[in-house]
Biotite code that builds the C-alpha atoms (Angstrom):
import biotite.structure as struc

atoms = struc.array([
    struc.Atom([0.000, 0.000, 0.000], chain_id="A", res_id=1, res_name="UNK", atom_name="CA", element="C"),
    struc.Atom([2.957, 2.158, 0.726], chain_id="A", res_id=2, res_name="UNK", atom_name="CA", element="C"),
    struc.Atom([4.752, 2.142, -2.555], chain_id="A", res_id=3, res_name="UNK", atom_name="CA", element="C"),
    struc.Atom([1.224, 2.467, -4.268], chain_id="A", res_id=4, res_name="UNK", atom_name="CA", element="C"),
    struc.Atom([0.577, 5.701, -2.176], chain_id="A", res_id=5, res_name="UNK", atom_name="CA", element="C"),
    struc.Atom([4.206, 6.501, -3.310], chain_id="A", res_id=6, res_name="UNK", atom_name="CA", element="C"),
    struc.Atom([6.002, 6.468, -0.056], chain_id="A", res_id=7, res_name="UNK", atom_name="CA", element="C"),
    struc.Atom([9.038, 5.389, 1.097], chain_id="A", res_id=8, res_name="UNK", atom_name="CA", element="C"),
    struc.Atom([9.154, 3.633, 4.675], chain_id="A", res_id=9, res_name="UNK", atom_name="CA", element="C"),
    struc.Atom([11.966, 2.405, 6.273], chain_id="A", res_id=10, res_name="UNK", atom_name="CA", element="C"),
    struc.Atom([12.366, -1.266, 8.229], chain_id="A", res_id=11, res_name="UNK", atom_name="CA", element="C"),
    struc.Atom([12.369, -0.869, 11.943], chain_id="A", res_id=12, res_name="UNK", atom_name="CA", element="C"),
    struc.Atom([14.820, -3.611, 14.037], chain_id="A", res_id=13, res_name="UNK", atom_name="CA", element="C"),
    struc.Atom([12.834, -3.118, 17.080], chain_id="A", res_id=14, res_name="UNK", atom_name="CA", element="C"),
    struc.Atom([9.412, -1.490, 17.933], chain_id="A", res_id=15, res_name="UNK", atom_name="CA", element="C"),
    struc.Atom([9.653, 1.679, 19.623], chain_id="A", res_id=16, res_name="UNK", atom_name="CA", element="C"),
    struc.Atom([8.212, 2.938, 23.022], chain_id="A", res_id=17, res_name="UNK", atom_name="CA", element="C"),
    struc.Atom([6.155, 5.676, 22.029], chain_id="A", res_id=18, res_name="UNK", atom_name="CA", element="C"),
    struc.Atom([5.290, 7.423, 25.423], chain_id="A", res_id=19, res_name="UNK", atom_name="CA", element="C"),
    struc.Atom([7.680, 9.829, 24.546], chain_id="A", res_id=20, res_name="UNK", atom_name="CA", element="C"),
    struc.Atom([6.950, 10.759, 21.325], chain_id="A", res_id=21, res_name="UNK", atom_name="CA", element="C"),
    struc.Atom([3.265, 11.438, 22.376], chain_id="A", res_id=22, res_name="UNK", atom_name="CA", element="C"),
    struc.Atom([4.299, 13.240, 25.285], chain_id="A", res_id=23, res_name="UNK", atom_name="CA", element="C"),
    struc.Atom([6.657, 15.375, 23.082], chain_id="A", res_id=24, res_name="UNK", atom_name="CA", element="C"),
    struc.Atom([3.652, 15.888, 20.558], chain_id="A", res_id=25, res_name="UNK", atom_name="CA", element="C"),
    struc.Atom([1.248, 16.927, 23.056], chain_id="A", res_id=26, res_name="UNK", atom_name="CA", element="C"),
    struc.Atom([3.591, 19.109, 24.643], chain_id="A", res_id=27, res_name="UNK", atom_name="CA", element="C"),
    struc.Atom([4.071, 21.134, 20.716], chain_id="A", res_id=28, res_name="UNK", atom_name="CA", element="C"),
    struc.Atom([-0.029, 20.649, 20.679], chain_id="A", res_id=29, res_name="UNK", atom_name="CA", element="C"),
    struc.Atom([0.212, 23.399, 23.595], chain_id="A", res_id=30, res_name="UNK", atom_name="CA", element="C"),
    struc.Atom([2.549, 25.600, 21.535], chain_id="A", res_id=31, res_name="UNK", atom_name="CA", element="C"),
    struc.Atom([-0.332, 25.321, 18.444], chain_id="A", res_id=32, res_name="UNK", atom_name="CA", element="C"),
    struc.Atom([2.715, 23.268, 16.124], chain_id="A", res_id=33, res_name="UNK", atom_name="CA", element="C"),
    struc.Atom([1.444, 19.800, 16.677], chain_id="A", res_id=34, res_name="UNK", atom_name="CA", element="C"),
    struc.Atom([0.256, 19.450, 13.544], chain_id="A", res_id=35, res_name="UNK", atom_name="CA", element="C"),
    struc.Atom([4.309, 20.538, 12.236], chain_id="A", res_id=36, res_name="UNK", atom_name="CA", element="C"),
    struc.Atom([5.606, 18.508, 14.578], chain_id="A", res_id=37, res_name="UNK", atom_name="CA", element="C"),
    struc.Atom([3.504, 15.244, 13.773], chain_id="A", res_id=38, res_name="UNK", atom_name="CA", element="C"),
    struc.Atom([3.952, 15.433, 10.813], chain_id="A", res_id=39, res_name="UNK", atom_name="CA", element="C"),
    struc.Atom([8.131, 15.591, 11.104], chain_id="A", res_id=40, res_name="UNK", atom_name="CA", element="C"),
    struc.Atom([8.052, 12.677, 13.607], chain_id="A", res_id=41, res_name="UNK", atom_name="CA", element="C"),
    struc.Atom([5.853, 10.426, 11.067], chain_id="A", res_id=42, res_name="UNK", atom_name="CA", element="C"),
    struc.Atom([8.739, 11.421, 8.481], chain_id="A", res_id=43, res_name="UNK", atom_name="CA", element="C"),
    struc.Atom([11.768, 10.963, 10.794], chain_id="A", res_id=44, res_name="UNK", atom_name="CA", element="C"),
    struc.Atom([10.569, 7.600, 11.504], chain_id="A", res_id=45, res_name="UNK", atom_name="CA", element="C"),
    struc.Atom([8.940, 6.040, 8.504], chain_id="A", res_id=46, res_name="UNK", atom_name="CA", element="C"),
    struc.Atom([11.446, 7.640, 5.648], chain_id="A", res_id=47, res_name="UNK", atom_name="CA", element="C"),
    struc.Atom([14.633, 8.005, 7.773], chain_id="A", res_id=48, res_name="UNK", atom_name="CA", element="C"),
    struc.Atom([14.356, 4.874, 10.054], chain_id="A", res_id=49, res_name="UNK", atom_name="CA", element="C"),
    struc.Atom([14.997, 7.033, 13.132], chain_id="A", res_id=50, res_name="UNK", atom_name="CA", element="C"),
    struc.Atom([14.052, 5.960, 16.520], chain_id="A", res_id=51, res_name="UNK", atom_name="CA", element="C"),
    struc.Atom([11.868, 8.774, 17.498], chain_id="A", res_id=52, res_name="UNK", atom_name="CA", element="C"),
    struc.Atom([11.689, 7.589, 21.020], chain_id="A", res_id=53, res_name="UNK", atom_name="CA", element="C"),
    struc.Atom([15.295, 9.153, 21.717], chain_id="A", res_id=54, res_name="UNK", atom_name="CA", element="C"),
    struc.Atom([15.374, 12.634, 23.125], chain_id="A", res_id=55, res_name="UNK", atom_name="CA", element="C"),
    struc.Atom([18.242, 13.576, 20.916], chain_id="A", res_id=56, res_name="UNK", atom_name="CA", element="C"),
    struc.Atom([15.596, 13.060, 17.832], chain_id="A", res_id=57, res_name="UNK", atom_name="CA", element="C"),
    struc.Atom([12.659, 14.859, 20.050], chain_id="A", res_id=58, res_name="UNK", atom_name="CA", element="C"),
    struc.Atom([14.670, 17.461, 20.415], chain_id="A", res_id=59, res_name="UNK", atom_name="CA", element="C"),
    struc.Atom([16.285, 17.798, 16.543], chain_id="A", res_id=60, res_name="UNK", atom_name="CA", element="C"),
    struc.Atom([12.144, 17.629, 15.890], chain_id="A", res_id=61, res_name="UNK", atom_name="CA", element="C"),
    struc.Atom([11.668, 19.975, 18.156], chain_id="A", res_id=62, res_name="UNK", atom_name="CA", element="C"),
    struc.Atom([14.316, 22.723, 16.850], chain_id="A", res_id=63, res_name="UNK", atom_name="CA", element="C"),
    struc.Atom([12.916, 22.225, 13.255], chain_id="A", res_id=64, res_name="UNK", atom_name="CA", element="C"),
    struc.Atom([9.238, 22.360, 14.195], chain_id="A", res_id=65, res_name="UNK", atom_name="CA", element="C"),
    struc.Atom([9.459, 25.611, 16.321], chain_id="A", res_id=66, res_name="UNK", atom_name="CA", element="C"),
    struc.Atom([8.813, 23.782, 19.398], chain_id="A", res_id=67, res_name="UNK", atom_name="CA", element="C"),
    struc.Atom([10.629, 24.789, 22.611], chain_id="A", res_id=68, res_name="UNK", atom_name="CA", element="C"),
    struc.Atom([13.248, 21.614, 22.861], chain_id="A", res_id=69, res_name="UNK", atom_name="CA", element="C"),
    struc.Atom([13.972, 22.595, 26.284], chain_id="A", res_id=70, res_name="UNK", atom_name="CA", element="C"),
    struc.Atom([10.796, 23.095, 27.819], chain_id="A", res_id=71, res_name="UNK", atom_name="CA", element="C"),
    struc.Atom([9.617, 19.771, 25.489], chain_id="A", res_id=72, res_name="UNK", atom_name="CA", element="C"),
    struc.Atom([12.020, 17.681, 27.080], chain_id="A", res_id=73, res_name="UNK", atom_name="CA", element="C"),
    struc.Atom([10.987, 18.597, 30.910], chain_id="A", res_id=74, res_name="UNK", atom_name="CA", element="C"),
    struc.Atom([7.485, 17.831, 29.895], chain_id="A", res_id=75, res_name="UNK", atom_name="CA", element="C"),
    struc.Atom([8.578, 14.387, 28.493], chain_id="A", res_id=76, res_name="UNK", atom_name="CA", element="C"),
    struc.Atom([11.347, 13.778, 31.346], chain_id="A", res_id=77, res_name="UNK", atom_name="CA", element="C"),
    struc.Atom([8.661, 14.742, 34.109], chain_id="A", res_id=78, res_name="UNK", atom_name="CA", element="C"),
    struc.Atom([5.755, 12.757, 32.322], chain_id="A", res_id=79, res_name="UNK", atom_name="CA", element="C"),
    struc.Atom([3.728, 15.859, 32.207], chain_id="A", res_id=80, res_name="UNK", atom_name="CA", element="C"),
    struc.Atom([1.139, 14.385, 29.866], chain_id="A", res_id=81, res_name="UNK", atom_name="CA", element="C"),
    struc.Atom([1.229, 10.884, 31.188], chain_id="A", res_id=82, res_name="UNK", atom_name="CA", element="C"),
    struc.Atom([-2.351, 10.812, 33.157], chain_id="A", res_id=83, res_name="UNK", atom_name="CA", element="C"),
    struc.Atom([-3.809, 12.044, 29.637], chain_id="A", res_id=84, res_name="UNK", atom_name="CA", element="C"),
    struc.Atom([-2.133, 9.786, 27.641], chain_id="A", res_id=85, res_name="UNK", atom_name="CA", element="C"),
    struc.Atom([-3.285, 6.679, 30.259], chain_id="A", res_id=86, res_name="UNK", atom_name="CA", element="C"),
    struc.Atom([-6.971, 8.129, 29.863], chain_id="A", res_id=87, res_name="UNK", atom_name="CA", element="C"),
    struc.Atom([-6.557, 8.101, 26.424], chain_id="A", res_id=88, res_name="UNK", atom_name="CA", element="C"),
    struc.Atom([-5.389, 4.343, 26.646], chain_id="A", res_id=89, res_name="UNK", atom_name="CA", element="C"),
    struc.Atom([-7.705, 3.725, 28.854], chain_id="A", res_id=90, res_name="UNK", atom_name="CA", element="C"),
    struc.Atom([-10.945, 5.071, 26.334], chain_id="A", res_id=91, res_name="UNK", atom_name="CA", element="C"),
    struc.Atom([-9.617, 3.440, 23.663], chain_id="A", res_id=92, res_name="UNK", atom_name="CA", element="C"),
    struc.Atom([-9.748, -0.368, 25.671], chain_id="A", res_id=93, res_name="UNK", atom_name="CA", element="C"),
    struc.Atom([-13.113, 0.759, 27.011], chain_id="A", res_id=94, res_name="UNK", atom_name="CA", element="C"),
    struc.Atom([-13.716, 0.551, 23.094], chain_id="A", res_id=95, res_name="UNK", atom_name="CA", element="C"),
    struc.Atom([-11.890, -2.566, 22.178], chain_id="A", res_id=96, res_name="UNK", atom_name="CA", element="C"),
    struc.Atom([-9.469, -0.452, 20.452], chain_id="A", res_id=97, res_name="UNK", atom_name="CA", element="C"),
    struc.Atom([-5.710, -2.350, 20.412], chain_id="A", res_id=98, res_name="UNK", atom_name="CA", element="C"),
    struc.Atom([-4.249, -0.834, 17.383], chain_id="A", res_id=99, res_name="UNK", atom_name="CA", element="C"),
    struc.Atom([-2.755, 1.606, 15.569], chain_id="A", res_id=100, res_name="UNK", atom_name="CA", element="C"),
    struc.Atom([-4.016, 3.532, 13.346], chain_id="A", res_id=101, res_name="UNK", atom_name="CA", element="C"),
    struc.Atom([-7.592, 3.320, 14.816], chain_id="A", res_id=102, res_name="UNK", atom_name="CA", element="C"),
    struc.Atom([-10.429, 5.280, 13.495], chain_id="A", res_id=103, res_name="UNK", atom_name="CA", element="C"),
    struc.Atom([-13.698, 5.754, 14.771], chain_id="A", res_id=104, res_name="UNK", atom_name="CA", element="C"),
    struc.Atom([-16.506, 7.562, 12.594], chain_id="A", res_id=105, res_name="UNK", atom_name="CA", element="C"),
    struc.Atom([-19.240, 9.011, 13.472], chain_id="A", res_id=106, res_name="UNK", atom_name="CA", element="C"),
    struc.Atom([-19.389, 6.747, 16.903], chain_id="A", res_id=107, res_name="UNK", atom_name="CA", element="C"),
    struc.Atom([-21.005, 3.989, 14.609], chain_id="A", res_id=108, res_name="UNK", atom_name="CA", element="C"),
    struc.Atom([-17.803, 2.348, 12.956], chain_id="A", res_id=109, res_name="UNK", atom_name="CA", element="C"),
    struc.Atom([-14.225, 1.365, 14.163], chain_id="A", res_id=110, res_name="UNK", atom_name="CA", element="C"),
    struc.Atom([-11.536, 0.986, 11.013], chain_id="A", res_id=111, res_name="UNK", atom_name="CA", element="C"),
    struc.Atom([-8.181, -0.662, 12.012], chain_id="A", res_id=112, res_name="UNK", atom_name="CA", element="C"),
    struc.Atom([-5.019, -0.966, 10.855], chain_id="A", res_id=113, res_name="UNK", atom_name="CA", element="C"),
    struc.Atom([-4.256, 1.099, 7.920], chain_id="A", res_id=114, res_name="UNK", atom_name="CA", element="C"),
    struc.Atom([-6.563, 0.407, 4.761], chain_id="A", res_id=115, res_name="UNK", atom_name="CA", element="C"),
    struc.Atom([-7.318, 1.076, 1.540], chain_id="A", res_id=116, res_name="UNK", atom_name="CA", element="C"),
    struc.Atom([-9.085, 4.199, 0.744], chain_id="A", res_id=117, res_name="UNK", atom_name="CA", element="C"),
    struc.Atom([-12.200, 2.271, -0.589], chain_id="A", res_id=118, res_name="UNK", atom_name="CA", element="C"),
    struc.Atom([-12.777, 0.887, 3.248], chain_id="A", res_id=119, res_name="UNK", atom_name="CA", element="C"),
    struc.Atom([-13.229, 4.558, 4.081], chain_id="A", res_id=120, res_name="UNK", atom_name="CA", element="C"),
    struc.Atom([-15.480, 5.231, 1.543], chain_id="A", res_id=121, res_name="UNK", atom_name="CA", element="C"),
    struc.Atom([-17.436, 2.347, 2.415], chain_id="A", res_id=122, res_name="UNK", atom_name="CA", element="C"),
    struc.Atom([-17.938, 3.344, 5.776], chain_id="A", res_id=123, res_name="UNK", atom_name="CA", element="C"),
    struc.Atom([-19.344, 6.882, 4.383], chain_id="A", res_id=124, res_name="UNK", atom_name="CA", element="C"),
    struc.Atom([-21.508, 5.243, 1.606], chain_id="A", res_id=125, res_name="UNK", atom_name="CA", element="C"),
    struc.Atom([-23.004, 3.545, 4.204], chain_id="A", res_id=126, res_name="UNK", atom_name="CA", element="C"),
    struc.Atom([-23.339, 6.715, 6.413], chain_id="A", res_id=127, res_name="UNK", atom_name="CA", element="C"),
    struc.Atom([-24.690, 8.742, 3.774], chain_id="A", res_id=128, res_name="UNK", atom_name="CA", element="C"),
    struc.Atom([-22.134, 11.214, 2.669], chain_id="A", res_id=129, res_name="UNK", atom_name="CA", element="C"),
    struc.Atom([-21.889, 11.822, -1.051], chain_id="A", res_id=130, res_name="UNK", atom_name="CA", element="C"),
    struc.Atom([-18.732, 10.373, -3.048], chain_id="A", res_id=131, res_name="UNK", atom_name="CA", element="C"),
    struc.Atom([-16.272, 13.527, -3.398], chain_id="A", res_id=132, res_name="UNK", atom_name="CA", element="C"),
    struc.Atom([-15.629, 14.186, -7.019], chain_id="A", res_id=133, res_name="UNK", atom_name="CA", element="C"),
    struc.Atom([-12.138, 13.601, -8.412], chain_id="A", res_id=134, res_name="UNK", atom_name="CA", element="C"),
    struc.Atom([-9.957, 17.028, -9.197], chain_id="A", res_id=135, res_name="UNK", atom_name="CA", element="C"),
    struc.Atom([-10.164, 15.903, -12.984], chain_id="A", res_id=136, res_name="UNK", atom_name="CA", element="C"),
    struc.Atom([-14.076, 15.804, -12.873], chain_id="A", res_id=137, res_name="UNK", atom_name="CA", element="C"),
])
């Protein structure tokens, strides 16, 4: 699906612990550049293999993103975010959630796992919204 999308993603020898890198991206949520910083962290990890659990790649994120590194890495370090995160968690196995990419739509249907675009539009056919027309059309 990757290739087809025309991305690149790089292997991974271990799975990462991503507390930190959720802590780190709630903290730049704060500072209104989550969606910046998300969006280097996805890139750092799937095209450049990086483990974005290290604080040395937080805080290179960071510096690029315009978030505070410094005050990003006391959030992490102190587990500022960790009672949200846990509620989080804790919603999503309320909801028999245990993956990721997880999305929930319109609190009728639960995709998992990262799909094909036709699953999505699927799941709107059958909630009623119109097919969006192509930018050729």
């Amino acid at each position: 699906m990757a290739t087809e999308a025309g991305l690149t993603l790089a292997r991974h020898e271990r799975l990462i612990n991503s507390r930190p890198t959720l802590q780190a991206a709630e903290f730049a949520r704060e500072q209104g550049r989550f969606e910046a910083m998300h969006e280097e962290l996805f890139r750092v990890y799937w095209q450049e293999g990086r483990d974005v659990s290290e604080m040395s790649v937080l805080r290179e994120v960071a510096q690029r993103t315009g978030v505070d590194a410094a005050g990003m890495e006391t959030a992490v370090t102190s587990d500022r975010f960790g009672d949200y995160l846990d509620a989080r968690r804790q919603e999503a196995q309320e909801l028999m959630i245990d993956g990721i990419p997880a999305h929930v739509i319109a609190d009728r249907y639960l995709v998992m796992g990262a799909q094909p675009y036709d699953v999505f539009e699927r799941v709107m056919g059958k909630l009623g919204v119109p097919k969006k027309a192509s930018p050729s059309s």
